[in-house]
C-alpha positions as CSV (number, residue, x, y, z in Angstrom):
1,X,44.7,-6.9,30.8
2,X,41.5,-9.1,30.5
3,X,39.8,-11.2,33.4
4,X,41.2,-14.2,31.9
5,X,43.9,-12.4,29.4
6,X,47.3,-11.6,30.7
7,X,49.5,-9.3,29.3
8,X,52.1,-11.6,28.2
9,X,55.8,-9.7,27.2
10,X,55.7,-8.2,23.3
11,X,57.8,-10.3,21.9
12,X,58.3,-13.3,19.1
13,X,58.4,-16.6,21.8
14,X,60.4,-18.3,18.8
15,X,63.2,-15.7,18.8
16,X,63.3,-14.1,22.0
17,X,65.2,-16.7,23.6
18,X,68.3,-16.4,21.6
19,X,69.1,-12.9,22.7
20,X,71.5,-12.0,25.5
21,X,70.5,-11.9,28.4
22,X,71.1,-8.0,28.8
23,X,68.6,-7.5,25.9
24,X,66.0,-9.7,27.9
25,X,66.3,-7.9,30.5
26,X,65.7,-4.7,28.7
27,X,62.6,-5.8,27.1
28,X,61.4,-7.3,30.1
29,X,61.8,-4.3,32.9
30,X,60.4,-1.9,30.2
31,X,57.4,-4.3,29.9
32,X,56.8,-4.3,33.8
33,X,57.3,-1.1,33.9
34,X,53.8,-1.0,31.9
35,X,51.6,-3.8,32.7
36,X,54.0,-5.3,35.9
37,X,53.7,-9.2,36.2
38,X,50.9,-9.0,33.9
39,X,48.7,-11.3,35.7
40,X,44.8,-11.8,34.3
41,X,42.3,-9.9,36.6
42,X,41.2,-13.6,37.6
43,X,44.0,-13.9,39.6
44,X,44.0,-11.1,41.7
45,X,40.2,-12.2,42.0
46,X,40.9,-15.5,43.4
47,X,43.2,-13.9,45.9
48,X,40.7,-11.1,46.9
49,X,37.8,-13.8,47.6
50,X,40.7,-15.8,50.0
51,X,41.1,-13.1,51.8
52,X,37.4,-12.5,52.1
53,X,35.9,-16.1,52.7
54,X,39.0,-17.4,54.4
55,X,40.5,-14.7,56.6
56,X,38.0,-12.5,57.2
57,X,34.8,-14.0,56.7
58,X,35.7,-17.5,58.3
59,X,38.1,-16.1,61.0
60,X,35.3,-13.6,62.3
61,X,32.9,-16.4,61.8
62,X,34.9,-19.0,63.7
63,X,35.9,-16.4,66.6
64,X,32.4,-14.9,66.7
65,X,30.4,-18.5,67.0
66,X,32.7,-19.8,69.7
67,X,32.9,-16.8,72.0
68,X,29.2,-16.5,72.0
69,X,29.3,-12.7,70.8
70,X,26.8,-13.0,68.3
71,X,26.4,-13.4,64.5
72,X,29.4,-12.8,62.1
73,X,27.6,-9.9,60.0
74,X,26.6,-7.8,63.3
75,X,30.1,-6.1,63.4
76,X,28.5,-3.7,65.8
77,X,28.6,-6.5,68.5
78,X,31.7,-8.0,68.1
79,X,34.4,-5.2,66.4
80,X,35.7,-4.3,69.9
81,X,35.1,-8.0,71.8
82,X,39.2,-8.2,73.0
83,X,38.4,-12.5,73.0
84,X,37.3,-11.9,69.1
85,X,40.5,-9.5,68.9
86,X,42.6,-12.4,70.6
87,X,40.9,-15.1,68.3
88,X,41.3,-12.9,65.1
89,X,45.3,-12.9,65.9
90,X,45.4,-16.4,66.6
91,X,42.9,-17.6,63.5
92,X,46.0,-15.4,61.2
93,X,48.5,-17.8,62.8
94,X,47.2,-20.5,62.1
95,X,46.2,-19.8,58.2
96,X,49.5,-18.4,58.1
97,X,51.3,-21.6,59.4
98,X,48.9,-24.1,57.2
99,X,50.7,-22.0,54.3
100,X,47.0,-20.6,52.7
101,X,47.6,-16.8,53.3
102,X,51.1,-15.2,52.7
103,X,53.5,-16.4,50.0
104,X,50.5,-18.2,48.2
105,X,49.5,-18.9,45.0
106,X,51.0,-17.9,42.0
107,X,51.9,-14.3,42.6
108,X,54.3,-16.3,44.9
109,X,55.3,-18.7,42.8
110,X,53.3,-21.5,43.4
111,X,51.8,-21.9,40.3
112,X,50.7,-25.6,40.6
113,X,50.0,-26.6,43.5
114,X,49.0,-23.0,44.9
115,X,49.9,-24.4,48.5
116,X,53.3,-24.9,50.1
117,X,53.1,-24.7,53.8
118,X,51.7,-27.7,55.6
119,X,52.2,-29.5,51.9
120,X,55.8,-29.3,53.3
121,X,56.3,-29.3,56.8
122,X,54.0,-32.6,57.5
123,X,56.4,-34.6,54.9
124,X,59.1,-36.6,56.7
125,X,62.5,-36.3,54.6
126,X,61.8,-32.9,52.9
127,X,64.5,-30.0,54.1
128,X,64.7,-28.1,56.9
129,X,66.6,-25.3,57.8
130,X,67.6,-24.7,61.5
131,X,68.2,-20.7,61.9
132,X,71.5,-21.3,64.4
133,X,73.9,-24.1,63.9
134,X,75.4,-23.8,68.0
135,X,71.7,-24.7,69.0
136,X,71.7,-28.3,70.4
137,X,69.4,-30.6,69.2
138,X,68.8,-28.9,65.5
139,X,71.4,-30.4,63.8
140,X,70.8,-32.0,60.4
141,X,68.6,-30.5,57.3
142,X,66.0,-33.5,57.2
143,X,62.6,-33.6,58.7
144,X,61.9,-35.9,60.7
145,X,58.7,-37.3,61.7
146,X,59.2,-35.8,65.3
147,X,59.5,-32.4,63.2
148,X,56.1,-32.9,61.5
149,X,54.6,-34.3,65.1
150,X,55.9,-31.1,66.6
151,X,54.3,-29.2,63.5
152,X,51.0,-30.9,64.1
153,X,50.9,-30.6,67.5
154,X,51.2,-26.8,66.7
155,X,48.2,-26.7,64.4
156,X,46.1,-28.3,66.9
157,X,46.7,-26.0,69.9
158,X,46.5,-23.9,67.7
159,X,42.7,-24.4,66.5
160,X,42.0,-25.4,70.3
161,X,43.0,-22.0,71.6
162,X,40.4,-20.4,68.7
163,X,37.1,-23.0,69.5
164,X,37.3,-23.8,72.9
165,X,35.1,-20.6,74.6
166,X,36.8,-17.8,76.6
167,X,37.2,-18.2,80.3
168,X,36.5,-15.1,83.2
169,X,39.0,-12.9,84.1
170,X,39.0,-10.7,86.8
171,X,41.2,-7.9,85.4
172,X,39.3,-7.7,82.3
173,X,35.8,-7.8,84.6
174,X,37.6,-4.8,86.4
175,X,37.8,-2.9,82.8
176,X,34.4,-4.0,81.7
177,X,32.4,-5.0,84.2
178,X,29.7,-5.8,81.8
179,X,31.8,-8.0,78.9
180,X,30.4,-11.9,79.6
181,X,32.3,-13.4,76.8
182,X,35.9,-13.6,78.9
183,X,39.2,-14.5,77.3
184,X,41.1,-16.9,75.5
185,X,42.1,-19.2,78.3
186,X,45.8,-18.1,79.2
187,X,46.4,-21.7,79.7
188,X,45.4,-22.8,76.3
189,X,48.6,-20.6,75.1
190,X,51.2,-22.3,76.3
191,X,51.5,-25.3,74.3
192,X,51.3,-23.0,71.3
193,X,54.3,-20.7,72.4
194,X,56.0,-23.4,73.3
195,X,56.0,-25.2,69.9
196,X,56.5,-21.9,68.0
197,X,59.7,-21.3,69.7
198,X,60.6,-25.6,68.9
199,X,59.5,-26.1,65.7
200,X,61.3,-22.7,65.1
201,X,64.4,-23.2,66.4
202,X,64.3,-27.0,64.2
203,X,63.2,-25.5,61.5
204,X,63.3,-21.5,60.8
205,X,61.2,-21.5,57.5
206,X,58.3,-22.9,59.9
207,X,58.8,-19.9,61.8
208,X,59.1,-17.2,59.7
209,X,55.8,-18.7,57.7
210,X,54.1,-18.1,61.0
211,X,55.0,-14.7,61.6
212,X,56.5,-15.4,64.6
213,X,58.3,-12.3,64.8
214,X,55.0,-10.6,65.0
215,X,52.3,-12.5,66.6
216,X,54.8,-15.0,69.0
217,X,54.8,-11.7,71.1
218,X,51.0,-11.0,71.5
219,X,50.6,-14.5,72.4
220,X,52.7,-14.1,74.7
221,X,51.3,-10.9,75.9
222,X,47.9,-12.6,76.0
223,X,49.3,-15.9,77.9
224,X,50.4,-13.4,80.6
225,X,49.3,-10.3,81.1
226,X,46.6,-8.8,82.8
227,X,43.8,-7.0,80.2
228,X,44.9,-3.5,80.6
229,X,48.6,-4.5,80.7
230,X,47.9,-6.6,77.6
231,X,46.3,-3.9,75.4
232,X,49.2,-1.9,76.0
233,X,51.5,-3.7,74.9
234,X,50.1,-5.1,71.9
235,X,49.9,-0.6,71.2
236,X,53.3,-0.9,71.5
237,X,54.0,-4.1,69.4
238,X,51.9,-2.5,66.1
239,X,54.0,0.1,66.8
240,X,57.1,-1.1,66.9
241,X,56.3,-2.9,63.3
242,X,54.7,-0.1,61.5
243,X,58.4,2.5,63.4
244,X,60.7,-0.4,62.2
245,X,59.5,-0.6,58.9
246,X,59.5,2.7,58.4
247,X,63.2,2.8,60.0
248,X,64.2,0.2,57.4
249,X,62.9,2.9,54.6
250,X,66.0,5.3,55.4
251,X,68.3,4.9,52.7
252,X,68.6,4.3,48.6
253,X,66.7,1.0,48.5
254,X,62.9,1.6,49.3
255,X,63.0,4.3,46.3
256,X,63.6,1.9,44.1
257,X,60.8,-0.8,45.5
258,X,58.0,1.7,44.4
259,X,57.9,1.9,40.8
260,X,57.6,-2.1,40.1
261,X,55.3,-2.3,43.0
262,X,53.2,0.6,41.4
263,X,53.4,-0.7,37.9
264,X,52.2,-4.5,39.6
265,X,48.9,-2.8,41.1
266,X,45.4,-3.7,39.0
267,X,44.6,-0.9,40.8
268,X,46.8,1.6,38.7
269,X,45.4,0.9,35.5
270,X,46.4,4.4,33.7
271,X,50.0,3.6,32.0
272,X,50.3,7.3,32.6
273,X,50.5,7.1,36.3
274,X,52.7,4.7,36.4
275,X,55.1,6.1,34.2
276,X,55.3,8.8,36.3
277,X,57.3,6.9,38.7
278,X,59.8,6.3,36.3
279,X,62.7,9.1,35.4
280,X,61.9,8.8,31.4
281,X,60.4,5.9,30.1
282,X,61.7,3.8,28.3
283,X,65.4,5.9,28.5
284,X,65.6,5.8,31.7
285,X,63.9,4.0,34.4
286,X,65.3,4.5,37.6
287,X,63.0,6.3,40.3
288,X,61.2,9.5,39.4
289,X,61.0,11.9,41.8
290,X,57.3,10.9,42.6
291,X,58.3,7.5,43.3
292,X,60.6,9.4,45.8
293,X,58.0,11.2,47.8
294,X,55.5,8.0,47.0
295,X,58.3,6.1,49.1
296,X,59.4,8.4,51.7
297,X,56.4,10.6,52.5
298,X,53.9,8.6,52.0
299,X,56.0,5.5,53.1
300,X,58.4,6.1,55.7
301,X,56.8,9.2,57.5
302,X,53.9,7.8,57.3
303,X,54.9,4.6,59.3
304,X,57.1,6.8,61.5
305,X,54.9,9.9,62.5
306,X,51.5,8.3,62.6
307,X,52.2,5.0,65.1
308,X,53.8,8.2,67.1
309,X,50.6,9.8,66.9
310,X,48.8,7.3,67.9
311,X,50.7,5.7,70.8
312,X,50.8,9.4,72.3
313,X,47.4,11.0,71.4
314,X,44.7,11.4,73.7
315,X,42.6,14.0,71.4
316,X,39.8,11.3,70.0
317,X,40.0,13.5,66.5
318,X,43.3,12.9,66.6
319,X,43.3,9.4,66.9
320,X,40.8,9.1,64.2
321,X,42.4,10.7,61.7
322,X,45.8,8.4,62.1
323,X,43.4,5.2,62.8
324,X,42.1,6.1,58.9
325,X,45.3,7.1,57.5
326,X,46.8,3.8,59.0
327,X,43.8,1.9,57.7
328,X,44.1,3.6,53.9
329,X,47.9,2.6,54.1
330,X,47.8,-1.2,54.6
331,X,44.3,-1.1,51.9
332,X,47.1,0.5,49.3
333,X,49.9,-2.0,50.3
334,X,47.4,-4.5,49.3
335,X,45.9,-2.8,46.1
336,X,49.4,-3.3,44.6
337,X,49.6,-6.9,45.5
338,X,52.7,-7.5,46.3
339,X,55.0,-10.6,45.1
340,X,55.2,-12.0,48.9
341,X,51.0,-11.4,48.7
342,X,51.2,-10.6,52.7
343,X,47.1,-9.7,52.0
344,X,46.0,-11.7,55.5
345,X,48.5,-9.8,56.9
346,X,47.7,-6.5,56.0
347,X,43.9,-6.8,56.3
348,X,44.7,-8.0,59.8
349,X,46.5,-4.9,61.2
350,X,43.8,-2.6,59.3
351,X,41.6,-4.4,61.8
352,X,44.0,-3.8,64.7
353,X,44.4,-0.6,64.2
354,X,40.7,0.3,64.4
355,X,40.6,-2.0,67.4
356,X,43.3,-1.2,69.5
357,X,43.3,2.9,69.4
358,X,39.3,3.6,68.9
359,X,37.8,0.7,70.9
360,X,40.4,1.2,74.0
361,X,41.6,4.9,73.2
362,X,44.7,6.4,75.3
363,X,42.5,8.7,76.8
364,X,39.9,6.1,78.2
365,X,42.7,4.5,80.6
366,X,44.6,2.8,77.8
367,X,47.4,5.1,77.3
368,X,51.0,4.5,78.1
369,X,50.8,6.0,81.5
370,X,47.8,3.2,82.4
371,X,50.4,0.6,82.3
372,X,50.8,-1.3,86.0
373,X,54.5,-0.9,86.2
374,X,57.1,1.7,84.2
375,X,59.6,-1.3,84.6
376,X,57.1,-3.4,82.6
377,X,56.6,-1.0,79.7
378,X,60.6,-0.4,79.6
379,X,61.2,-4.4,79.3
380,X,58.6,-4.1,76.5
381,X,59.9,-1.6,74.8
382,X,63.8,-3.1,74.8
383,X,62.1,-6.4,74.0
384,X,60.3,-5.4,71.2
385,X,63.4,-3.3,69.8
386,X,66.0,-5.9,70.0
387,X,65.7,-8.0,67.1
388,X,65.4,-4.8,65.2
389,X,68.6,-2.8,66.2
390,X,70.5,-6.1,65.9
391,X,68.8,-7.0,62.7
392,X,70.1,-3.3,61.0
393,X,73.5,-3.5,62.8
394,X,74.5,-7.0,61.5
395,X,71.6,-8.4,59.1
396,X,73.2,-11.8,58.6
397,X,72.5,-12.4,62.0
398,X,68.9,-11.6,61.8
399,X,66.2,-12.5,59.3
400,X,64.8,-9.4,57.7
401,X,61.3,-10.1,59.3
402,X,62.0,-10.0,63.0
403,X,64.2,-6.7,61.3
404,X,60.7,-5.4,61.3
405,X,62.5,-4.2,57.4
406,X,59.0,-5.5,55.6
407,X,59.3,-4.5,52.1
408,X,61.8,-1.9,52.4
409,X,63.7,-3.1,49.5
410,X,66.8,-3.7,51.9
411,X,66.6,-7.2,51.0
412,X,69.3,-10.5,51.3
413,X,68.6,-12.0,47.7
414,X,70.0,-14.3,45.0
415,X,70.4,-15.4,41.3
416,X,70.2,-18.9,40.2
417,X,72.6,-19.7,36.9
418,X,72.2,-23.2,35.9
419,X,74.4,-25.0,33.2
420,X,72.1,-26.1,30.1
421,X,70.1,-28.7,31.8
422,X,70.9,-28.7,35.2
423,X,67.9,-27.1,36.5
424,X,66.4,-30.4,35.6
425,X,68.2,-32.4,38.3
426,X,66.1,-30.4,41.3
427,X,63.4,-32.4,40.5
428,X,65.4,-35.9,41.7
429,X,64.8,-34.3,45.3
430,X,62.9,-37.2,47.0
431,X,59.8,-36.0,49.7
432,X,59.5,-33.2,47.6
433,X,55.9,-32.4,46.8
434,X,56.6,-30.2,43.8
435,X,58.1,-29.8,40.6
436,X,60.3,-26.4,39.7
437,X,58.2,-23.7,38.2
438,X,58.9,-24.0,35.0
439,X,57.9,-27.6,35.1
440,X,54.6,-26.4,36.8
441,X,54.1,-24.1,33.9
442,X,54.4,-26.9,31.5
443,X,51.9,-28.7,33.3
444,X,49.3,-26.2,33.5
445,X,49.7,-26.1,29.6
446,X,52.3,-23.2,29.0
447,X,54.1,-23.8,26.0
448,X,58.2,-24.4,26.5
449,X,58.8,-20.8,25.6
450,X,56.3,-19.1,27.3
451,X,56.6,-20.7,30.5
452,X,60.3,-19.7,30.2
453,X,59.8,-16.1,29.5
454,X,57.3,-15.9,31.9
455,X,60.0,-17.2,34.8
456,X,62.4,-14.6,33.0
457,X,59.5,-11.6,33.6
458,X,60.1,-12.5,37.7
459,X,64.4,-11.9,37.2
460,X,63.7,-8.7,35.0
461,X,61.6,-7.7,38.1
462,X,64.5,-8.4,40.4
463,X,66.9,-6.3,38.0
464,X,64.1,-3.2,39.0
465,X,65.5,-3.2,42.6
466,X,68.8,-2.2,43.6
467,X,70.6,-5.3,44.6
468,X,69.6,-6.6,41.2
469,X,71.9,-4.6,39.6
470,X,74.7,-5.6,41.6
471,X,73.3,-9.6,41.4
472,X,73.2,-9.1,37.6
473,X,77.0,-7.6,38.0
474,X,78.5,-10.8,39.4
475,X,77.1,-13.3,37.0
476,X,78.3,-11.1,33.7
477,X,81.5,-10.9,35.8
478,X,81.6,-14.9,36.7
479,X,80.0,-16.6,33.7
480,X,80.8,-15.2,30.4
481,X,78.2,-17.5,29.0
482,X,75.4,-16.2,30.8
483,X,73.5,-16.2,28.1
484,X,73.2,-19.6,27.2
485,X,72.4,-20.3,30.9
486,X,69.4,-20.7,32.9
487,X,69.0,-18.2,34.9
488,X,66.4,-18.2,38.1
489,X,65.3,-15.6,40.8
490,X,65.9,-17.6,44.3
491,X,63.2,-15.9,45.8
492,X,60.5,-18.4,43.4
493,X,62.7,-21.0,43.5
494,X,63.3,-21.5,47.2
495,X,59.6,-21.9,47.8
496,X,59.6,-25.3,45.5
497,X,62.2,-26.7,47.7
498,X,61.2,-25.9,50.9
499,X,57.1,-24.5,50.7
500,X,57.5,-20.6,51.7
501,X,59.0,-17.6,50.7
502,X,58.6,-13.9,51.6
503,X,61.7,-11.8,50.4
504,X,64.2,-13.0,53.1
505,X,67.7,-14.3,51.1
506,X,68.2,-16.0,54.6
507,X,65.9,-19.0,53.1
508,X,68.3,-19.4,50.5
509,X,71.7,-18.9,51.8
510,X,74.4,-21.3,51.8
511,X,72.3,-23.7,54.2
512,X,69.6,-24.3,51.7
513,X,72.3,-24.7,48.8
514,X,74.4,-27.5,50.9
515,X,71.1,-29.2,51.8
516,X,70.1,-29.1,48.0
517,X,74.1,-30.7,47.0
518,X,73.9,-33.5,49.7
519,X,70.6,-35.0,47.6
520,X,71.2,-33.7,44.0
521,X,75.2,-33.9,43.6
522,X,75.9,-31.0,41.2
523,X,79.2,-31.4,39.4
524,X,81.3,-28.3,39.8
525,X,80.4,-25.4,37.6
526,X,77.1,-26.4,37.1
527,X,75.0,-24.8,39.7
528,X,76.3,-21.0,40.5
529,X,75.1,-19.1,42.8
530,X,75.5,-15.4,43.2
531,X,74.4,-13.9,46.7
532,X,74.2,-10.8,48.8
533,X,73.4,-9.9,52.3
534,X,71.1,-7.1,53.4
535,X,73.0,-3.8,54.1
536,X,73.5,-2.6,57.1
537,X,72.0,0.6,58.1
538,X,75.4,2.4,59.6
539,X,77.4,0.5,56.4
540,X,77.3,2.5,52.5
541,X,78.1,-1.3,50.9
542,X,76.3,-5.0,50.9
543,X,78.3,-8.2,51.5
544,X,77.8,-10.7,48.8
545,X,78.9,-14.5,48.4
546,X,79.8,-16.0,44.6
547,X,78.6,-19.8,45.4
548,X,79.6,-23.0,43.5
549,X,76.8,-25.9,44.8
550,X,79.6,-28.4,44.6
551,X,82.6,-26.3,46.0
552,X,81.0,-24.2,48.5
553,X,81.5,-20.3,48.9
554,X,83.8,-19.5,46.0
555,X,84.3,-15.6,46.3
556,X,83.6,-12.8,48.5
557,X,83.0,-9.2,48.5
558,X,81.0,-5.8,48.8
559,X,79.9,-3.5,46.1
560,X,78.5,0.1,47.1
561,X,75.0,0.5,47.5
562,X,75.0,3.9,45.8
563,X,76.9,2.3,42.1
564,X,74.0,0.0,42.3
565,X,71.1,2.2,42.5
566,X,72.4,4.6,40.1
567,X,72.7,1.9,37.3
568,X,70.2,0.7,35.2
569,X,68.2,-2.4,35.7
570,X,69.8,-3.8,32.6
571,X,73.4,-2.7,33.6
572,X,73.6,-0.8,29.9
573,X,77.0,0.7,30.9
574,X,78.4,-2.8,31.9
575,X,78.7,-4.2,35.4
576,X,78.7,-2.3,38.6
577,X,82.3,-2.3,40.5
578,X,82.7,-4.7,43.4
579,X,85.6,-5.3,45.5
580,X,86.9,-8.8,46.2
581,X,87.5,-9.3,49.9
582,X,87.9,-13.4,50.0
583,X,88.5,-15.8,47.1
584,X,89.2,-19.9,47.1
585,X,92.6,-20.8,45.9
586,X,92.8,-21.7,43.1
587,X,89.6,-20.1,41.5
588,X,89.7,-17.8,38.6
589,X,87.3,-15.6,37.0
590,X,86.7,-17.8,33.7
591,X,87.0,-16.4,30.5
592,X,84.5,-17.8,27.7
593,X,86.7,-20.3,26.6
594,X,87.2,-21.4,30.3
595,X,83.2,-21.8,30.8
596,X,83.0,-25.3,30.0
597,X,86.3,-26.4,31.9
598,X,86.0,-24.5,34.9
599,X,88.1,-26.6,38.3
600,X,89.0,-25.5,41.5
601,X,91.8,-26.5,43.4
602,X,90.0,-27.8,46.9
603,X,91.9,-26.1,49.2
604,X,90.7,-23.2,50.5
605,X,92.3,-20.0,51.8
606,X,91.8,-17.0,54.6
């Protein structure tokens, strides 16, 4: 891998596209299992010097020069300010929401432009998705131009919150008597919460770009609180993140999430190393057990044990020592660059971490016990948790973010099978302000071919991770002629149709699909959709949905988590068993010479 070189598949680009699908597959996954997306160092450069110049650089900047704290590069005066701590959270919200730090660029997807985001949600008439159909007032999958007002008007509080200077407060005077720079102004907060939770509740996409399941909270917490109060409870949020992630770990899925994230990182460049995290490459390359302690020792313990640690620990050693291990996790989780690219994200809690537990330690009237009421820290706690247990118990009610299940492989996902040349019709959408991928390819100058097998390399990455496997099943099971198809990951194509996407199936679901029919018109059989819904954590299977664009839901059923994970990302042995639970009348697994005919009757049955 050069600077400018990547390390495109080994393959002839004239043949390659003629074999099956299953031998793509192969040749792919055995490929990433080497040199991973095989992006050009360039890339990864770019993206370092964002997160520099933009997030940390210009937030610290920004927060420093309008708190009156002193000069960005004397970190000495300004690491443990709390209105620098308050501005850092809010300057991440609002690069988040403008769509220039997670899910950006083309590690995401967005190859050209590099931007979704704001590119997006200020167009009138490009799709929204509302996240509850019984909530009044959200009906409809169009934005309108009170959507992109609302949008706007989020933004600009937003920025005003970060500028305008901090504002005395008498229970942060009581903590430090000498600290002259103040606080955000609690009253500057409002308007901000209040449009997260309405342009939210119009539009879910919005929401989940913004991390609201994270920082909604400490705004919150900032809007109301008093300053001890507040630090405690933004402990006990980071905490809750870090424990539910780790939660979300438990099972067969995370296993399988480490090896292709390994094998992604410019980090690991030995081919060595990251063979090891395969069982015996290229025979066999399901999880090793390295990637197995990789993912739940220095994965799920880790997020477990140390937050415990450190919400508990009074011994200032102590606290060190998890403040650094906590610090060297999210700096790995970044090394390996991850296909959502949460980089803001992670470089932000690094921060947090430092700031919350060494500059206002447990033992310095910070700890759990300082809180002002026991009720408080209870309604906290059960606020902070809800989300999650509901989220594990029934994950189609729940995006996988406010889950707190951040990369734990326990994803809701999807394939894309188009009929020859029906991918094409996507780019009809009006208000759109992008092309599909492969189109943006082409446009950068990727030959035909390449641009192709380069959108193949991100489905052969999919294939990697357990419900890939059981994805893969359904269309061999559904469309005998896969491989004259198109075949696309949802995850990259979602984020041309609606600006964002971070690993949550719930972007794509049947919503997104129905919104996508009402301005395209597939004809029946050419837009099929197979998808599945996270597992949940008391439940051995996952729920999936076979989905015609024109017809609707066509089939339903469950395959077991364990067939999938034992099989091989290229399914050598044939397709993993599901069970049927639901199918349409009328509709019949079509055999090859089927294919081209394929109707449904339109009634539907229970």
């Amino acid at each position: 891998m050069g600077f400018k070189t990547a390390d495109f598949p080994p393959v002839d680009v004239t043949t390659f596209l003629d074999q099956p699908l299953r031998e793509r597959m192969r040749t792919l996954a055995l490929h990433w299992v080497e040199f991973g997306f095989g992006s050009p160092r360039m890339i990864h450069t770019i993206y370092l010097l964002k997160v520099l110049l933009v997030s940390a650089l210009g937030g610290v900047a920004v927060a420093t020069w309008s708190s009156g704290v002193g000069p960005f590069w004397d970190v000495a005066a300004w690491w443990n300010e709390p209105i620098v701590y308050q501005k850092l959270v809010l300057w991440t919200v609002l690069i988040e929401a403008l769509g220039i730090a997670g899910s950006w660029g083309p590690l995401a997807g967005k190859f050209k432009p590099m931007t979704g985001g704001i590119m997006f949600y200020a167009r009138p008439g490009s799709i929204r998705l509302r996240p509850w159909r019984r909530v009044p007032f959200t009906g409809g999958d169009t934005r309108t131009v009170a959507d992109v007002l609302l949008y706007l008007a989020f933004l600009g509080t937003l920025l005003a919150a970060i500028v305008l200077p901090g504002v005395p407060s008498a229970s942060l005077s009581a903590a430090l008597p000498d600290n002259t720079s103040g606080l955000v102004n609690p009253a500057l907060l409002v308007a901000p919460i209040v449009l997260y939770i309405l342009c939210g509740l119009r539009d879910k996409t919005i929401f989940l770009t913004a991390r609201g399941d994270q920082y909604l909270p400490a705004l919150v917490f900032f809007a109301v609180l008093p300053f001890v109060d507040m630090i405690i409870a933004a402990k006990l949020l980071i905490c809750a993140v870090w424990i539910g992630a780790g939660v979300s770990k438990f099972g067969q899925h995370f296993t399988n999430v480490v090896p292709p994230m390994i094998s992604n990182s410019p980090g690991v460049p030995a081919k060595w190393i990251k063979r090891l995290h395969y069982r015996d490459f290229p025979r066999d390359i399901r999880p090793s057990k390295v990637a197995s302690f990789m993912a739940h020792v220095g994965g799920t313990t880790v997020e477990i044990v140390t937050p415990l640690v450190l919400l508990f620990s009074t011994n200032h050693w102590l606290t060190l020592a998890g403040v650094v291990l906590m610090v060297v996790f999210h700096a790995f989780i970044t090394s390996t660059f991850p296909l959502a690219v949460p980089l803001e994200w992670n470089v932000l809690f690094a921060y947090l971490s430092i700031f919350l537990f060494l500059g206002f330690p447990n033992g310095g009237g910070y700890g759990l016990a300082d809180i002002s009421s026991p009720w408080l820290a209870v309604a906290i706690v059960a606020a902070l948790v809800f989300f999650p247990i509901l989220g594990n118990l029934r994950p189609d009610l729940v995006s996988f973010l406010p889950s707190m299940r951040q990369y734990a492989g326990n994803w809701a996902s999807a394939l894309w099978a188009f009929a020859p040349g029906a991918e094409e019709k996507l780019n009809t959408i009006a208000h759109r302000p992008t092309v599909n991928q492969i189109d943006q390819l082409r446009a950068m100058g990727y030959p035909p071919e390449v641009a192709e097998i380069t959108m193949q390399q991100t489905i052969a990455w999919r294939s990697m991770h357990s419900q890939g496997r059981g994805l893969f099943s359904l269309l061999y099971t559904h469309i005998p002629d896969i491989d004259r198809w198109t075949v696309r990951e949802a995850e990259f194509g979602c984020n041309s149709l609606i600006g964002f996407n971070f690993g949550d199936g719930h972007l794509h679901n049947l919503d997104l699909i129905e919104a996508v029919q009402s301005r395209v018109g597939f004809a029946p059989g050419e837009w099929i959709v197979v998808w599945v819904e996270s597992q949940p954590i008391h439940r051995g299977v996952q729920e999936y949905q076979v989905i015609d664009a024109a017809l609707g839901v066509v089939e339903r059923g469950t395959w077991r988590v364990r067939d999938a994970v034992e099989a091989q990302p290229w399914l050598p042995d044939g397709p993993i068993p599901h069970e049927v639970t639901w199918r349409r009348a009328g509709y019949t697994v079509p055999t090859p010479l089927e294919e081209s005919t394929r109707v449904l009757a339109p009634q539907t049955v229970g």
